[in-house]
mmCIF file of the C-alpha atoms, coordinates in Angstrom:
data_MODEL
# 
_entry.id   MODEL 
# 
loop_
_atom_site.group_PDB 
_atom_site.id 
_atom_site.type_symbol 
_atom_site.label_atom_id 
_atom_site.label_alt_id 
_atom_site.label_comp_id 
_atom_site.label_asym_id 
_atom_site.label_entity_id 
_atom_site.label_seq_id 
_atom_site.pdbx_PDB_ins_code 
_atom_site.Cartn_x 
_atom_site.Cartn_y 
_atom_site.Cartn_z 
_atom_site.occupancy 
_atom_site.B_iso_or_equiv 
_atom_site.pdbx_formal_charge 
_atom_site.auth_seq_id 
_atom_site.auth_comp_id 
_atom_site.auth_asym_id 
_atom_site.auth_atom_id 
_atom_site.pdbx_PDB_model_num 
ATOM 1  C CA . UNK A 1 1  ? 0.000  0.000  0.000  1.00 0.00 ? 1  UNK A CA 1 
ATOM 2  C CA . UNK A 1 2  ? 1.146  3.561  -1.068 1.00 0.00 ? 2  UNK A CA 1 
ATOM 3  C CA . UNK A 1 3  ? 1.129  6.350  1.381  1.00 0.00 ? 3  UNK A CA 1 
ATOM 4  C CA . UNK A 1 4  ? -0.275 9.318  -0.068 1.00 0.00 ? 4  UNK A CA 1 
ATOM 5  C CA . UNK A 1 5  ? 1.631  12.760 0.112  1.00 0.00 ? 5  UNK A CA 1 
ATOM 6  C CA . UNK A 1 6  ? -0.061 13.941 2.675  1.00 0.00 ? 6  UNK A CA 1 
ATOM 7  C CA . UNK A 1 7  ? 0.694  10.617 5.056  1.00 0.00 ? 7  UNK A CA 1 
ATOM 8  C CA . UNK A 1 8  ? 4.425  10.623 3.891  1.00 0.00 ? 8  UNK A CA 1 
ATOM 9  C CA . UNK A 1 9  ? 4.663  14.629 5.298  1.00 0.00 ? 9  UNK A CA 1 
ATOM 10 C CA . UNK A 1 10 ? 2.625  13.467 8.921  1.00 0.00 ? 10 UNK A CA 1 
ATOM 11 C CA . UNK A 1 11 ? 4.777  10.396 9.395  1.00 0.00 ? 11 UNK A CA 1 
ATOM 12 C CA . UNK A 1 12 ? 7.887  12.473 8.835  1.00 0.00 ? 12 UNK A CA 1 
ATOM 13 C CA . UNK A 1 13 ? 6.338  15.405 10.976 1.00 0.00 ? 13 UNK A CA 1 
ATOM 14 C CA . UNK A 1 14 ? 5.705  13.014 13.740 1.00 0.00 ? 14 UNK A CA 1 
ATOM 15 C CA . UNK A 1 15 ? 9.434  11.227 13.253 1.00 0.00 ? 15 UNK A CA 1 
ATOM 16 C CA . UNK A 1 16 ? 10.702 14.767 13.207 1.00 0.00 ? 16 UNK A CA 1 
ATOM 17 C CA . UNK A 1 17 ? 8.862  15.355 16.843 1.00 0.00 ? 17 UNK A CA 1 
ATOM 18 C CA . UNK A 1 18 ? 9.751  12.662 18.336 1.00 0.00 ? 18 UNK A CA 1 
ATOM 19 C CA . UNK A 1 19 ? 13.532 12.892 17.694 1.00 0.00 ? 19 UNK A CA 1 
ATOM 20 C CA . UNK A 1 20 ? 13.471 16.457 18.594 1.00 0.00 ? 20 UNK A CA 1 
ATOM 21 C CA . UNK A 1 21 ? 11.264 15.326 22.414 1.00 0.00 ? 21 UNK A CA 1 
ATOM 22 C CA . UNK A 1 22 ? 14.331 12.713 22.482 1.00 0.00 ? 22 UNK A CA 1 
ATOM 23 C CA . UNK A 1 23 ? 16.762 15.475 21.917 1.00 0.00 ? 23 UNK A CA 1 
ATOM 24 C CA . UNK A 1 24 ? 15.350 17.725 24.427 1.00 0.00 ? 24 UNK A CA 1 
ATOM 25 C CA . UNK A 1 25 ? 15.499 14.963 27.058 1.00 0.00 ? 25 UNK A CA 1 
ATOM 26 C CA . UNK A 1 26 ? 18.893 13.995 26.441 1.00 0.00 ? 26 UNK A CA 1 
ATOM 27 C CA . UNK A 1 27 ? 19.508 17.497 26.677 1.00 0.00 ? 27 UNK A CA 1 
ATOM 28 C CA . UNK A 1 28 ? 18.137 18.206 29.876 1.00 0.00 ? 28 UNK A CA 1 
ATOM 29 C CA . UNK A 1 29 ? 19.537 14.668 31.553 1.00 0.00 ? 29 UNK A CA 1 
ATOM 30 C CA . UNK A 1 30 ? 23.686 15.817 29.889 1.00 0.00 ? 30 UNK A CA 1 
ATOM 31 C CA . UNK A 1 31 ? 23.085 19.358 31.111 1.00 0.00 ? 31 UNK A CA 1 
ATOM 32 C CA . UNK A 1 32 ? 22.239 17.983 35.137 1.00 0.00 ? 32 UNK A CA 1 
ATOM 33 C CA . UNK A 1 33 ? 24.761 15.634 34.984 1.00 0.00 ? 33 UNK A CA 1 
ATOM 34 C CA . UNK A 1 34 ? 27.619 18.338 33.645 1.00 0.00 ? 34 UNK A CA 1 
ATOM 35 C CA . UNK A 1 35 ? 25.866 21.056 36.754 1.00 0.00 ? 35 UNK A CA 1 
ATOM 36 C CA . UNK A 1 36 ? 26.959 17.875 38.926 1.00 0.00 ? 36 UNK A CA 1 
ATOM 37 C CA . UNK A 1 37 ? 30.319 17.266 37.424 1.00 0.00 ? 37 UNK A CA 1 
ATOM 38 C CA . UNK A 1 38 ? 31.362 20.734 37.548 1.00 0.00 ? 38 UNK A CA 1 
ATOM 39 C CA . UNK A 1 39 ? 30.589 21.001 41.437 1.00 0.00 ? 39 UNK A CA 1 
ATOM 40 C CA . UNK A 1 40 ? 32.189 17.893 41.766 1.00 0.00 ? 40 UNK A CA 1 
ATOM 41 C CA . UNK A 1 41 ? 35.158 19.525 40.194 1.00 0.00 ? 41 UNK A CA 1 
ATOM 42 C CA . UNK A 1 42 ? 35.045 22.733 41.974 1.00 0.00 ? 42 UNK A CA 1 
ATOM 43 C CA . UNK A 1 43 ? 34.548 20.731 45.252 1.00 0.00 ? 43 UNK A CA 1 
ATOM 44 C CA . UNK A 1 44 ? 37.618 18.811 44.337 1.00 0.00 ? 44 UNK A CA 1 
ATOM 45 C CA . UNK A 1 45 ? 39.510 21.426 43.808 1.00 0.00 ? 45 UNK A CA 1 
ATOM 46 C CA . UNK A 1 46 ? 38.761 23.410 46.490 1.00 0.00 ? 46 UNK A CA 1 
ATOM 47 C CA . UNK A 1 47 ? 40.145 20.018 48.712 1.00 0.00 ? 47 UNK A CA 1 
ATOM 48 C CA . UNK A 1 48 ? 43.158 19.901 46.732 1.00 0.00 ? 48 UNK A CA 1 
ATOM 49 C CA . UNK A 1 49 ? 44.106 23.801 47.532 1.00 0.00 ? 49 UNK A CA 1 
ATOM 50 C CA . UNK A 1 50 ? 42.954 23.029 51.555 1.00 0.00 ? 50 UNK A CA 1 
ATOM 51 C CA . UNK A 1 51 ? 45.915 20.260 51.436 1.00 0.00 ? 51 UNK A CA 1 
ATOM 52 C CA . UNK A 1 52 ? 48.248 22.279 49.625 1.00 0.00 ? 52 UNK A CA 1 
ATOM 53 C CA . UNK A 1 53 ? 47.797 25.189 52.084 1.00 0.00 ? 53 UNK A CA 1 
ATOM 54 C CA . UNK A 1 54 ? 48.249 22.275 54.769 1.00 0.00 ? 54 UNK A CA 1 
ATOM 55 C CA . UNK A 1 55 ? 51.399 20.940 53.577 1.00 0.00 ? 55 UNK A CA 1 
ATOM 56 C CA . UNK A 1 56 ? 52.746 24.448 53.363 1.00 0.00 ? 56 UNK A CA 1 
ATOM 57 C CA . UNK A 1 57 ? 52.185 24.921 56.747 1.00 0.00 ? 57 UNK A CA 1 
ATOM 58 C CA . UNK A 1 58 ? 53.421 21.982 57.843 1.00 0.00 ? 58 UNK A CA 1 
ATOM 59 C CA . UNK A 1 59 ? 56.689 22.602 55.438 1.00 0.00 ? 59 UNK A CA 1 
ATOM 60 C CA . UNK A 1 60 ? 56.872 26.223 57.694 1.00 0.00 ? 60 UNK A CA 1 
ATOM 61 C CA . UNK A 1 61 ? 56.664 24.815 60.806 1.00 0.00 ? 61 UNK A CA 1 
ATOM 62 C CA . UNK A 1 62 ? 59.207 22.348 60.060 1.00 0.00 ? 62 UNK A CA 1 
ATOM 63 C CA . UNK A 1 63 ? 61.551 25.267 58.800 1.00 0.00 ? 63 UNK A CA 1 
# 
């Protein structure tokens, strides 16, 4: 059976939709997972300058 025109231009409408719904959900699930990374990162790098200052200290008071 033969899709008319009209069918052919809904089906790919509606293909069109639904990859562009799928899109936008992928979208929204990378972008909170990259908000999390990046405080993860800051987080971790905020640690890594508490040790440093630590071991600088420590290095001072061992003169």
């Amino acid at each position: 059976m033969t899709l008319t025109n009209a069918e052919r231009q809904a089906n790919f409408k509606k293909k069109r939709e639904d990859l562009m719904n799928s899109l936008a959900t992928q979208n929204e699930t990378l972008s909170a997972e990259n908000t999390r990374l990046q405080a993860e990162n800051r987080a971790l790098i905020e640690k890594c300058h508490r040790l440093e200052i630590a071991a600088l200290k420590a290095q001072i008071k061992r003169g």
